[in-house]
C-alpha positions in Angstrom: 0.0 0.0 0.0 1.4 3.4 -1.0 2.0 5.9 2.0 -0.9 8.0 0.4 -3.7 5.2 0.2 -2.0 4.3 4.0 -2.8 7.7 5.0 -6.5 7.7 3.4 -7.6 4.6 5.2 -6.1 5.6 8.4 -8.3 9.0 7.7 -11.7 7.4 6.8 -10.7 4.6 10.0 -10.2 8.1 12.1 -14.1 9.3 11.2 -15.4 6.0 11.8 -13.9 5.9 15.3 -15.7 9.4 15.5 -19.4 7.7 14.5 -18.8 4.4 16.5 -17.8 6.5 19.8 -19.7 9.4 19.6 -23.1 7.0 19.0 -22.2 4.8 21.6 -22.3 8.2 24.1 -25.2 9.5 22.2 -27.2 6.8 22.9 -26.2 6.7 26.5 -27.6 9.8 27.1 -30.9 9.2 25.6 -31.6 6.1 27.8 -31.0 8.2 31.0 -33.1 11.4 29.4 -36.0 8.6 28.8 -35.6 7.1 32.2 -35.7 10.4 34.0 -38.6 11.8 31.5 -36.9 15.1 30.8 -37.8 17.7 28.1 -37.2 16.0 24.7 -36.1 19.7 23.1 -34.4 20.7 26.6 -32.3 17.6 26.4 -31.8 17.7 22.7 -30.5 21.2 22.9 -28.3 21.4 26.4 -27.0 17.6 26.5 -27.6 16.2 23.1 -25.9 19.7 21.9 -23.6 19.0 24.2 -22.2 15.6 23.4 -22.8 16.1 19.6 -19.9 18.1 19.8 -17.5 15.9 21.4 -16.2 15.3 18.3 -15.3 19.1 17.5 -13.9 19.5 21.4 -11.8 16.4 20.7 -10.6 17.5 17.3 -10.0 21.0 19.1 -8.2 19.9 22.3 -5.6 17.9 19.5 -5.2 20.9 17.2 -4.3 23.0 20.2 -1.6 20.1 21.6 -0.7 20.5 18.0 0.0 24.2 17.9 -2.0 24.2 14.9 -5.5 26.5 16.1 -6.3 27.2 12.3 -7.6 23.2 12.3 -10.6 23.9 15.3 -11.1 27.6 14.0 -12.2 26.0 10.4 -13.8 23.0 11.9 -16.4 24.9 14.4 -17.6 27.2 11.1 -17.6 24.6 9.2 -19.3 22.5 11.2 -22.3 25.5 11.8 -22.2 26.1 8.2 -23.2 22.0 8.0 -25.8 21.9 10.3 -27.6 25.2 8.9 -27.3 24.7 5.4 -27.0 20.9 5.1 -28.1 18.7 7.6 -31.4 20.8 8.4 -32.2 21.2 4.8 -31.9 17.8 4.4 -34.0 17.1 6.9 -36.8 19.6 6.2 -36.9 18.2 1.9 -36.7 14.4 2.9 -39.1 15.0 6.5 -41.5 16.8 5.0 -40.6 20.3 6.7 -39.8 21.2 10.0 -41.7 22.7 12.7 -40.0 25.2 15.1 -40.7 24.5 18.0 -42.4 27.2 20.9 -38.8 27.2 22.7 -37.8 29.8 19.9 -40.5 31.7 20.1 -40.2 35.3 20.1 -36.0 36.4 20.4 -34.9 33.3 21.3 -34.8 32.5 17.7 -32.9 35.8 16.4 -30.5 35.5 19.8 -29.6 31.5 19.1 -28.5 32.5 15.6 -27.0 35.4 16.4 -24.7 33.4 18.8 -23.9 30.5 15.9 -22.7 33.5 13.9 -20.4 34.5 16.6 -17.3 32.7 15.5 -17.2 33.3 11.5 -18.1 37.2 12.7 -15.5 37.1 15.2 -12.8 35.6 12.5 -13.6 37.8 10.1 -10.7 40.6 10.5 -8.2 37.3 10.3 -7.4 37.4 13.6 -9.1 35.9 16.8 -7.9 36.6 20.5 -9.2 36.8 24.0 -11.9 39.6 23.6 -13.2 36.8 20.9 -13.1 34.1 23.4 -14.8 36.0 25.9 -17.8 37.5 23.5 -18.3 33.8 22.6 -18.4 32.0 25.6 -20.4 35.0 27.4 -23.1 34.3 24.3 -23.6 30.5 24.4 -24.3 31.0 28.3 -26.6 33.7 27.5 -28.6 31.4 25.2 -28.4 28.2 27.6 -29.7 30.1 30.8 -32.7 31.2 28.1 -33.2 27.7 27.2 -32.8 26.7 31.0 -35.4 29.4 32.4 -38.0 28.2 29.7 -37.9 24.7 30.0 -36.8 24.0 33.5 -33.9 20.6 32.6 -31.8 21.3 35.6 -34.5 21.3 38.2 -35.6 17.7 36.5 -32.1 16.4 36.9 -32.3 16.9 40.2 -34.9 14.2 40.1 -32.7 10.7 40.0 -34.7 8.6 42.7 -36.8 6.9 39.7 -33.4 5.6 37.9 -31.8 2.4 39.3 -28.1 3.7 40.0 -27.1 0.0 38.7 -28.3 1.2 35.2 -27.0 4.9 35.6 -23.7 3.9 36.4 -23.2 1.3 33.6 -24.9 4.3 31.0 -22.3 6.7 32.5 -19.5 4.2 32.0 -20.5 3.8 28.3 -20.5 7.9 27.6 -16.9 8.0 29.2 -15.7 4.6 26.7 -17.6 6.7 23.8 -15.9 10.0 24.9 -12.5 8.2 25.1 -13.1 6.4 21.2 -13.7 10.1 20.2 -10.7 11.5 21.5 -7.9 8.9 20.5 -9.8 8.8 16.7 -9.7 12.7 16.8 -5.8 13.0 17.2 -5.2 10.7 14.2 -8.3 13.4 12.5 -5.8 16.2 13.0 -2.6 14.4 12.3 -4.1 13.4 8.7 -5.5 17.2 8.2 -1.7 17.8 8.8 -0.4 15.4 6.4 -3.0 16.5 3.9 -2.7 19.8 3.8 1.3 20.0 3.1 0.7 17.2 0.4 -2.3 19.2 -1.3 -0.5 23.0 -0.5 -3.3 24.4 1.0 -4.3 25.1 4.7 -5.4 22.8 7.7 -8.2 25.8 7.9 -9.7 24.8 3.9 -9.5 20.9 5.0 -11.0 21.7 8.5 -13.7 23.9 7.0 -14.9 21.6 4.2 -13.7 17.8 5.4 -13.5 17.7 9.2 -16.8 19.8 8.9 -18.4 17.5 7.8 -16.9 14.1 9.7 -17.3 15.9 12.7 -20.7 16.3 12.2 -21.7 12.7 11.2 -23.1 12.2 15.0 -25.9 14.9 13.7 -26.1 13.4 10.5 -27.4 10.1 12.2 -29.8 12.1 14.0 -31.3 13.1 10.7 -31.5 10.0 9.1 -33.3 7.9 12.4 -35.6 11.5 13.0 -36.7 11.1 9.0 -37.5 7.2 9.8 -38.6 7.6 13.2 -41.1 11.0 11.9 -39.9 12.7 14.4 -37.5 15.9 13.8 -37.9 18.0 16.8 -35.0 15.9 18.9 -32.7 16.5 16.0 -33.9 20.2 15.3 -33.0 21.1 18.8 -29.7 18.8 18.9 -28.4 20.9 15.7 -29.5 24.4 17.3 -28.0 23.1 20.4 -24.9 21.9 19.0 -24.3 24.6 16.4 -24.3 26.9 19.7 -22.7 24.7 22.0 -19.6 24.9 19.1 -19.7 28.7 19.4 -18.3 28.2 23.4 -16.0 25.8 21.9 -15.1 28.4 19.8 -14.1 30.7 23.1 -12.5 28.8 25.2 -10.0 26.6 22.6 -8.8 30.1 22.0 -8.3 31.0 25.4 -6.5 28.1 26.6 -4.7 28.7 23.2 -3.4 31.9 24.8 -2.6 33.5 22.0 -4.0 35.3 19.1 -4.9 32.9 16.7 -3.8 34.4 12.6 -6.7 32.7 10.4 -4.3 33.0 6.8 -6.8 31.0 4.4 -9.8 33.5 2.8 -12.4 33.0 5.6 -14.6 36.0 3.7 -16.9 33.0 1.8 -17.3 31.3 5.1 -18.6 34.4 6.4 -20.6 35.2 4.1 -22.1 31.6 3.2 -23.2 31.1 7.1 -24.6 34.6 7.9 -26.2 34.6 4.8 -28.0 31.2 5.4 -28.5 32.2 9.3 -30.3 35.3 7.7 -32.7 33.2 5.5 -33.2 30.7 8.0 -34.4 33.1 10.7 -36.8 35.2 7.8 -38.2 31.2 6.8 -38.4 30.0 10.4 -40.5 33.4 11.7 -43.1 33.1 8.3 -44.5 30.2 9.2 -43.0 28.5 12.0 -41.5 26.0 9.8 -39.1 25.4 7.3 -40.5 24.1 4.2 -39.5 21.1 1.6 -38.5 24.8 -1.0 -36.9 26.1 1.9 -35.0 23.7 2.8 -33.9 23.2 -0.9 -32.9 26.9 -1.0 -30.3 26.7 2.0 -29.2 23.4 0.7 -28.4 25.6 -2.7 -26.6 27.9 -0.5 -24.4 24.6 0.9 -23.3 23.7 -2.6 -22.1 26.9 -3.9 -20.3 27.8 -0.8 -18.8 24.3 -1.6 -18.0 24.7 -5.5 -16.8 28.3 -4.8 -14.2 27.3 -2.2 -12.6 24.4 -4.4 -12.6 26.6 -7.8 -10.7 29.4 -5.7 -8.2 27.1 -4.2 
């Protein structure tokens, strides 16, 4: 085997690590949500959200051991610009729209959006230091204590005495084995962005931003896909808003253990505009109706694909 297919396989063995660990927590979490009968959005958005992203903390945490930040900084927009203008499209065209749910009634909508846009807005002068870190954790806590204050999670987790501790323990131990799959597949992620990127001259930002974007995101994309079959997309819908935010505190505090300010040297000006412009539409689509429609959906996924083609023609 050449050193390049070596490299290749090792890459698409590194992603599935990402999908087998990240599902196994996933699904962990889900069985103790059931068993304590929280708030399907509420634990969609805060915990789903949460673990959704292990993959983008792990890939992070490697990039920074790496001293290579461009890799998380492309990964978290990329990753937003998937979830908005890919995974929800798809969802909407092959669910038969979405519904928004009440918990983004009135600003909570604008404000989550708002906060998802934080880190291409924040990259957009090319450079990303403290005050950035700061602005974007301060947001994502904003929008959690809003979600918090509406639908009252934390006060249900206080409410373990119906869940055997046999079966939470052994569904703890399986989030931490899941965790630990994502972590270990993640460094060999940003050690094949690496390798990559020298071979193909062009930065771990580009290959963060288009690839890890997406493998990153295959956790969500398995949402979609058991949502469509199940007929059920309000657990994914909130999982993406949640995660999409939850990647915007990522965002702030990879920078500021980072501890330094972070030089973005690939074009990040058609990231920027591709995700504020779809955050934009979505938000107009989403306030209409309450839904986003089959032609909606269609339009952002139109958005996905020249975002796409324009970044590969330019480099």
């Amino acid at each position: 085997m050449s050193p390049f297919a070596l490299h290749a396989v090792t890459y698409l063995l590194a992603f599935a690590g990402i999908w087998i660990g990240s599902g196994l927590a996933i699904k962990a979490i889900e069985k103790i949500s059931h068993s304590m009968r929280l708030s399907s959005f509420a634990v969609s958005f805060l915990i789903l959200g949460l673990f959704t992203s292990v993959s983008e903390f792990s890939v992070g945490v490697n990039s920074v051991l790496h001293n290579d930040p461009e890799i998380y900084v492309g990964n978290l927009i990329g990753a937003s610009i998937v979830i908005f203008l890919l995974l929800i499209p798809l969802l909407a065209i092959m669910g038969n729209s979405i519904h928004i749910t009440s918990a983004f009634g009135g600003m909570n909508l604008m404000i989550s959006l708002i906060v998802v846009a934080l880190p291409a807005l924040l990259a957009a002068d090319g450079k990303i230091d403290k005050f950035d870190s700061g602005v974007s954790m301060a947001g994502y806590i904003f929008l959690a204590i809003l979600v918090e204050a509406k639908r009252g999670l934390f006060k249900s987790l206080g409410n373990v005495s119906g869940v055997p501790m046999k079966k939470l323990g052994k569904e703890i131990i399986k989030i931490m084995i899941g965790v630990g799959i994502v972590f270990v597949a993640s460094r060999f992620v940003v050690d094949q962005t690496l390798y990559f990127s020298g071979l193909l001259n062009v930065s771990p930002f580009l290959i963060s931003l288009l690839l890890i974007g997406i493998g990153t995101n295959i956790p969500e994309l398995s949402f979609a896909l058991r949502s469509i079959f199940d007929r059920d997309n309000q657990v994914a819908f909130g999982d993406y808003v949640g995660s999409a935010a939850f990647n915007t505190f990522l965002f702030g505090a990879l920078t500021l253990w980072y501890g330094k300010t972070v030089i973005v040297t690939n074009s990040y000006w058609i990231s920027v505009v591709a995700l504020v412009s779809g955050l934009v539409l979505f938000y107009f689509f989403a306030k209409s109706k309450n839904t986003i429609s089959r032609r909606e959906g269609l339009g952002l996924l139109l958005i996905y694909f020249a975002f796409v083609s324009i970044e590969l023609l330019i480099h």
